[in-house]
C-alpha positions as CSV (number, residue, x, y, z in Angstrom):
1,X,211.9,80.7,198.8
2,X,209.5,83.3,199.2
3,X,205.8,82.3,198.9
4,X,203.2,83.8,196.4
5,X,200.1,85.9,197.4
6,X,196.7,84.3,196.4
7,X,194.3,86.7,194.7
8,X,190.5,85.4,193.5
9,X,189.0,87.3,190.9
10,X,185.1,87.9,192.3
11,X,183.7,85.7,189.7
12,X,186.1,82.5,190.8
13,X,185.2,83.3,194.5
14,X,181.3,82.7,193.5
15,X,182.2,79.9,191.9
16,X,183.8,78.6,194.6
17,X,181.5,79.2,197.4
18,X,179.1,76.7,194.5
19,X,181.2,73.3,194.5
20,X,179.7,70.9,196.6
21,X,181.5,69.9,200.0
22,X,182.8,66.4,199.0
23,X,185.5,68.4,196.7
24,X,185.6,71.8,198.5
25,X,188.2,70.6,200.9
26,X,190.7,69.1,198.6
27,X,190.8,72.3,195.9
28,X,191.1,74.7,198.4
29,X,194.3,72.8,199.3
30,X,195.2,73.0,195.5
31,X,194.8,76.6,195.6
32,X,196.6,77.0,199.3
33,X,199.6,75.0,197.8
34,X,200.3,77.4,194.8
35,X,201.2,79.9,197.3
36,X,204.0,77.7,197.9
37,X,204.7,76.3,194.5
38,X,203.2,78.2,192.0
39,X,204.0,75.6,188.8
40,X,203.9,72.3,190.8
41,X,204.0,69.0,188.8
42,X,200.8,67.9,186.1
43,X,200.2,71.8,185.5
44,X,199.5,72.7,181.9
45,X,199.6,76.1,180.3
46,X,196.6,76.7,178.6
47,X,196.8,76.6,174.5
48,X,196.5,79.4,172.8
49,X,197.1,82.0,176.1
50,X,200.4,81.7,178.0
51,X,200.0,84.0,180.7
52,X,197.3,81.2,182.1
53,X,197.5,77.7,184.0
54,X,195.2,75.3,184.4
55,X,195.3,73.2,188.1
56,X,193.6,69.6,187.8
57,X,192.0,68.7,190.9
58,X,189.6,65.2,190.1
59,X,186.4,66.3,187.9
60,X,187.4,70.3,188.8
61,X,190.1,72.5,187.2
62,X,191.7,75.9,188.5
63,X,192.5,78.0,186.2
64,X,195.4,80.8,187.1
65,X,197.6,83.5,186.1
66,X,200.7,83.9,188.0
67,X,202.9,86.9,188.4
68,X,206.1,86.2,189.3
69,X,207.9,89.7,189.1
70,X,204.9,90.7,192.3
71,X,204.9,87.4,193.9
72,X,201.4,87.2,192.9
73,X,198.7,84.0,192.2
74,X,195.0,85.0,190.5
75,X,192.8,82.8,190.6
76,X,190.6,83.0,187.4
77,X,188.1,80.7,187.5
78,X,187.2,77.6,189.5
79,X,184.7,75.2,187.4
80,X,183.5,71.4,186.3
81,X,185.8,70.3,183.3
82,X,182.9,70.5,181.1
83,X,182.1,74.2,182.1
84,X,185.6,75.8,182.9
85,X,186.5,76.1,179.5
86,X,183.7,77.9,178.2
């Protein structure tokens, strides 16, 4: 199986660079695996948009858009659950 590209959309990279250590490490694993498996298990398509998917990762989602005609993986926006959604 061929893998995915990972693209961050400038706004998901600052918010990135903002989550504190403790979870850094374990969502940028989240975000490495997609490359691999781009709908892995406990994904949910977000309601009302079905181009996007949101990653659960503890307290933090990932929210995504996948391309699967170019192989490609955006990241949209990396947040809180009570600020991701806004």
């Amino acid at each position: 199986m061929d893998s995915f590209k990972l693209f961050f959309k400038a706004s998901a990279e600052k918010e990135l660079r903002s989550i504190p250590k403790p979870y850094l490490g374990k969502i940028i694993q989240k975000i490495q695996n997609l490359s691999y498996q781009p709908r892995p298990p406990g994904i949910q398509m977000l309601r009302g948009d079905d181009r996007y998917y949101r990653l659960r990762q503890g307290d933090y989602r990932i929210i995504y858009k996948i391309d699967d005609a170019g192989k490609n993986i955006t990241i949209i926006k990396i947040g809180h659950r009570r600020e991701v959604y806004d």
